[in-house]
C-alpha positions in Angstrom: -7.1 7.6 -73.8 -5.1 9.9 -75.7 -1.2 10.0 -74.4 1.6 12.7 -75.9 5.0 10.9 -76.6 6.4 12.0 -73.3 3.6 10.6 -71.2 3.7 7.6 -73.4 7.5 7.0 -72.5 6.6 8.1 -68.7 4.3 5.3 -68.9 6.3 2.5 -70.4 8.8 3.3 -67.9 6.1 2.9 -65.0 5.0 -0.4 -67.1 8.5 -2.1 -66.9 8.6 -1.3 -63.5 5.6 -3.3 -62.6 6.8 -6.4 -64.6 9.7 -6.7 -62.9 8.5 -7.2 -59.6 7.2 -10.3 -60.0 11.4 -11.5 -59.3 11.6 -10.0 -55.7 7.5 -11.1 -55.0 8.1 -14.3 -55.7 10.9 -14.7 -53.0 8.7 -13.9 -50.5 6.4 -17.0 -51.1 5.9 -19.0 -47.6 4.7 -22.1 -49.4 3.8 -21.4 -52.9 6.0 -23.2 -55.4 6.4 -24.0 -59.3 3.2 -24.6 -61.0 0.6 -23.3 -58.2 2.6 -20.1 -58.7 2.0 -20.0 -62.2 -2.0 -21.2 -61.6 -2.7 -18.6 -59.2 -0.9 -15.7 -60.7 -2.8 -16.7 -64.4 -6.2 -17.5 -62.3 -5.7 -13.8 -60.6 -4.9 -11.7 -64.0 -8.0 -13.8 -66.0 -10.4 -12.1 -62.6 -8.5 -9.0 -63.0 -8.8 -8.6 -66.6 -12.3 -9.6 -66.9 -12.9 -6.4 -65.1 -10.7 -4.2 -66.5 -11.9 -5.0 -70.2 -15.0 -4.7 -70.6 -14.5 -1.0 -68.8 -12.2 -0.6 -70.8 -13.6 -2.3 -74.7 -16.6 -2.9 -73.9 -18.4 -5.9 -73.8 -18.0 -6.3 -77.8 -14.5 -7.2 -76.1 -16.0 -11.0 -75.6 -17.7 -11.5 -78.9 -14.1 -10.9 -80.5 -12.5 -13.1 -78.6 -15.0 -15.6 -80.3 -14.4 -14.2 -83.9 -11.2 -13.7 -83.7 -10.1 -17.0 -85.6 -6.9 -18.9 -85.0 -4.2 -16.3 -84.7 -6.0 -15.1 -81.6 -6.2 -18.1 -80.7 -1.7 -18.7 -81.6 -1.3 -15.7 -79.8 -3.6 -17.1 -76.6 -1.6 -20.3 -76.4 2.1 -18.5 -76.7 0.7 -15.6 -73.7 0.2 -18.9 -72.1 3.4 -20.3 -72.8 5.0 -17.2 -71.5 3.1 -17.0 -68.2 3.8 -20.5 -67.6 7.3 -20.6 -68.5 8.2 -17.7 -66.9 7.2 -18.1 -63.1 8.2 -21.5 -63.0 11.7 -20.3 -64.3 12.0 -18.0 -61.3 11.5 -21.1 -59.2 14.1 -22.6 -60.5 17.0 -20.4 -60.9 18.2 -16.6 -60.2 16.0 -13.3 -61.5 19.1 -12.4 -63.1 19.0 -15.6 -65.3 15.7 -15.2 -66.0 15.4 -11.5 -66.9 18.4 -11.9 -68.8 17.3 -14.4 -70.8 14.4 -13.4 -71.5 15.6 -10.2 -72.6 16.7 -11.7 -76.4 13.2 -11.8 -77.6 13.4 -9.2 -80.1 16.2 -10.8 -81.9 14.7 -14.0 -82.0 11.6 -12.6 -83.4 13.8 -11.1 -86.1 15.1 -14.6 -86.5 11.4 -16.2 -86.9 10.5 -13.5 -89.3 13.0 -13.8 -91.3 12.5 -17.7 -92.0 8.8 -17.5 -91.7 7.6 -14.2 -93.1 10.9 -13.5 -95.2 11.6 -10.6 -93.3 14.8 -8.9 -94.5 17.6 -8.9 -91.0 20.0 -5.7 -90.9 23.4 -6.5 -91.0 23.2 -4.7 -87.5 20.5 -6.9 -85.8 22.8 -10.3 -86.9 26.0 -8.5 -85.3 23.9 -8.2 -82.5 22.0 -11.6 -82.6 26.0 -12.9 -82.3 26.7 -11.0 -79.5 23.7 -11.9 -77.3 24.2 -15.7 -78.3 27.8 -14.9 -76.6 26.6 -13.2 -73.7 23.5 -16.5 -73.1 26.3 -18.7 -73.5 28.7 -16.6 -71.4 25.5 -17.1 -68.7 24.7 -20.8 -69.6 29.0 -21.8 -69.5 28.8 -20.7 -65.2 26.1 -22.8 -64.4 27.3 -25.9 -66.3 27.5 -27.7 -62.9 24.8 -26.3 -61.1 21.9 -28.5 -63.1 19.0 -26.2 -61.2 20.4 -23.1 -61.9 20.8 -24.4 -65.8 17.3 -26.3 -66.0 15.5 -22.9 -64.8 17.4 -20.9 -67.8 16.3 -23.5 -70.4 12.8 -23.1 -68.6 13.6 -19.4 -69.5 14.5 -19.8 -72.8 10.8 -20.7 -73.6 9.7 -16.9 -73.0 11.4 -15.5 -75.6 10.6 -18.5 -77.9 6.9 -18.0 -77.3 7.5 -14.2 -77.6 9.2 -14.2 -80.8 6.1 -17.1 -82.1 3.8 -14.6 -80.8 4.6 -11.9 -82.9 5.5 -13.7 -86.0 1.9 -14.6 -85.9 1.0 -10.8 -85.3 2.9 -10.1 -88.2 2.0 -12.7 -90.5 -2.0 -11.8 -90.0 -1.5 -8.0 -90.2 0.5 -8.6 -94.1 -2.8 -10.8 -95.1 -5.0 -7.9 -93.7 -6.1 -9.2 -90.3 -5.0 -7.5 -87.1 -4.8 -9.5 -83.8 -6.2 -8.0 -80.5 -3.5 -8.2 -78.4 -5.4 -7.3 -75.0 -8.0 -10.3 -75.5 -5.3 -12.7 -76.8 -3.5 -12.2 -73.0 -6.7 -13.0 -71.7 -6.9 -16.6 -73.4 -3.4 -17.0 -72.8 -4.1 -16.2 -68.9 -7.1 -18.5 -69.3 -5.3 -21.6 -70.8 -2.2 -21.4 -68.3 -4.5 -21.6 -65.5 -6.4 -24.7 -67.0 -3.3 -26.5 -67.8 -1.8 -25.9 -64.6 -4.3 -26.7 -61.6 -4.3 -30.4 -62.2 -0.4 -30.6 -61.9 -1.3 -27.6 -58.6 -3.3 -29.8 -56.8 -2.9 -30.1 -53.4 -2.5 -26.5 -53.2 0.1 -25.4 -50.5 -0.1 -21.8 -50.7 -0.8 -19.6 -47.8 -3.3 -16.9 -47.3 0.1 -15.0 -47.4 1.1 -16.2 -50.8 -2.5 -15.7 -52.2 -2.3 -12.3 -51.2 1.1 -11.3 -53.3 -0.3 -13.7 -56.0 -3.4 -12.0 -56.3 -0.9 -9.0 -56.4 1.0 -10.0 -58.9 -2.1 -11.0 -61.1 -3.4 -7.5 -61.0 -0.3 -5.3 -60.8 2.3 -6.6 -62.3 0.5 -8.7 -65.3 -3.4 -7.7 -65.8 -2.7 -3.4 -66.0 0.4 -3.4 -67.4 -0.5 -5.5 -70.3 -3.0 -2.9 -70.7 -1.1 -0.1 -70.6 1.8 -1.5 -72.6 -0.9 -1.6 -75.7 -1.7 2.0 -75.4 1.8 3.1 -75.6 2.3 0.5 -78.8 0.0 2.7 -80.2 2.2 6.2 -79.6 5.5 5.0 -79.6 7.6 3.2 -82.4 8.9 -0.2 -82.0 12.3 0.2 -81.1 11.5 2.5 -78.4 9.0 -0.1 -76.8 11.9 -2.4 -77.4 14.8 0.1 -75.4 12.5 1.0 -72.9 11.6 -2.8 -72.2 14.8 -3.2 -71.3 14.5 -1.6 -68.5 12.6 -4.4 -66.9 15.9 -6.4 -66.4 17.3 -4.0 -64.9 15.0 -3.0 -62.4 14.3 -6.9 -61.7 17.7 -7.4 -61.0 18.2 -4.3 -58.7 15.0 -5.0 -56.7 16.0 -8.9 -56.8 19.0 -7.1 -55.3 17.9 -4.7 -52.8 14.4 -7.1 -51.5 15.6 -10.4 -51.2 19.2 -10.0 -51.0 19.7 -11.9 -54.7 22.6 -10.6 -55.6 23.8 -11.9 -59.4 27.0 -13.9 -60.2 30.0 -12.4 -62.0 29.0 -14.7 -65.0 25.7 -13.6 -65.3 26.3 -9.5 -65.0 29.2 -10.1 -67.9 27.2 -12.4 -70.2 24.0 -9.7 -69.1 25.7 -6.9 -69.7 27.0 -8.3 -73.5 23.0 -9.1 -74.1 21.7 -6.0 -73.3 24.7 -4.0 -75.1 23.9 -5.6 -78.4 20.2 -5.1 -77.8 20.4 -1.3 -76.9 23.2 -0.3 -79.5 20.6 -2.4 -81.8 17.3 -0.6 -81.1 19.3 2.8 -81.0 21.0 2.5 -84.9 17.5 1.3 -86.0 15.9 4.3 -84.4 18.7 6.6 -85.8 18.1 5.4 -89.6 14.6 5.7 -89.5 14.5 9.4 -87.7 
C-alpha cells in the first residue's frame, strides 16, 4: 500500500480519531468494569488481528513472531502493559486524565534513551520535559483528595512508561542491526493481556450490550488503527507521527465531552493545556531544524 504524504497525514488523522473513542465507549458499559474490560477488548483485537494479518503479511507473519527473539517478545509484554493499563485507567478516573497523561510518552522515551541507549536530549526537549512534569503535577495537585481520581492517573502513568520501554527496545535492536515488527509485537501484547486478565475477569458481568462495543473497540479502535499507524511510520517522519498523535487527546476529550457529558476540571485543561504546549512547540522546533 503505497500512500503520498498528504494521504499519509489524512490517515494518521483518521487513526487518532479511532483511538480516542475508546474514552466515550467505555462510558456506555452496562456492566463491564476494570479488568473484563481490558480482557475482552485484548481477546477482540487478538480475533481481529489474526484476520487482518495474514491478509495483510502473509502467513510468514506467524513464523516471525516465533523468530523474532526477545525484543519482540519486550515489545509484546509492554503492548500488553499498555492495553492493560490503559482501560483500566479509564475505569478509574476522567478521559481527560488519562489522555493527558498519557500524552508525555515521547518525552519519556527521550528520557529512557538517553540513560539507556546514550541518546543525546536537545536543550529544547528538557525545557519541555520541565514543562509537562508541571502541567502532570498541575493535574495530579487537584485530585490530591479525590484518591480514585489520583489512583486511576498513576494507573495512567504506566502507558507512557510502557510506551517509552517499548521503543527504547525498538531503538536499541535497530542500532545492533535487528529491526522489531511492530504489527506482530501488538499481537503478543494483545495476546498476553488477555491471558493475564481472565482469571482476575472471572465471573464475567458484561452484557451482550458491552460485548458488542468491546468487540467494537477491539476491531476499530485498536486492531486497524495499529495497522494503519505502521504504514504511515513508514511515510512520515517522527515528529509528525508525534504532533499528529496528539490529536488523540483532544478528540478524546471533546467526544468524552459531547457523548457522555464528561466534561474536564479546570485543573486538568490548565495542567493539559501546559503538556500538550511543550509537546507541540517541541515536535514543531525539531521538525523546523531538520527541514
Amino acid at each position: 500500500m503505497k500512500l503520498t504524504h498528504s494521504r499519509a497525514v489524512a490517515l494518521m488523522v483518521l487513526v487518532t480519531l479511532m483511538w480516542s473513542t475508546a474514552g466515550v465507549v467505555t462510558r456506555h458499559f452496562e456492566s463491564a468494569r476494570s479488568f473484563e474490560v481490558t480482557f475482552w477488548r485484548s481477546f477482540f483485537t487478538v480475533l481481529s488481528l489474526l484476520v487482518i494479518l495474514p491478509i495483510w503479511q502473509g502467513r510468514v507473519v506467524f513464523s516471525r513472531i516465533r523468530s523474532g527473539g526477545g525484543a519482540l517478545w519486550l515489545s509484546g509484554v509492554c503492548w500488553s502493559v499498555m492495553f492493560t493499563a490503559f482501560m483500566v485507567a479509564l475505569t478509574m478516573t476522567s478521559v481527560a486524565n488519562v489522555l493527558v497523561t498519557m500524552s508525555i510518552g515521547p518525552l519519556l522515551t527521550a528520557l529512557l534513551a538517553r540513560v539507556f541507549i546514550g541518546h543525546r536530549i536537545a536543550s529544547r526537549t528538557w525545557l519541555a520535559i520541565a514543562l509537562a512534569g508541571a502541567g502532570i503535577a498541575w493535574m495530579y495537585a487537584g485530585q490530591m483528595n479525590l484518591s480514585g481520581q489520583l489512583a486511576g492517573t498513576l494507573v495512567a502513568l504506566l502507558v507512557p512508561l510502557a510506551a517509552a520501554s517499548h521503543w527504547t527496545v525498538v531503538q536499541y535492536s535497530r542500532q545492533h542491526g535487528k529491526n522489531v515488527d511492530l504489527v506482530p509485537a501488538v499481537l503478543v501484547g494483545a495476546v498476553i493481556s488477555a491471558v493475564v486478565t481472565l482469571p482476575l475477569s472471572l465471573p464475567f458481568s458484561a452484557t451482550p450490550h458491552d460485548l458488542g462495543l468491546l468487540a467494537a473497540l477491539g476491531l476499530f479502535q485498536l486492531a486497524i488503527p495499529c495497522v494503519l499507524s505502521v504504514l504511515c511510520a513508514g511515510v512520515l517522519k517522527a515528529p509528525e507521527v508525534s504532533l499528529l498523535g496528539l490529536l488523540e487527546v483532544i478528540f478524546g476529550i471533546l467526544l468524552a465531552w459531547a457523548g457522555a457529558g464528561e466534561a474536564p476540571g479546570a485543573n486538568v485543561l490548565a495542567g493539559g493545556a501546559l503538556v500538550i504546549a511543550a509537546l507541540g512547540l517541541n515536535e514543531l522546533i525539531g521538525w523546523r531544524q531538520k527541514s
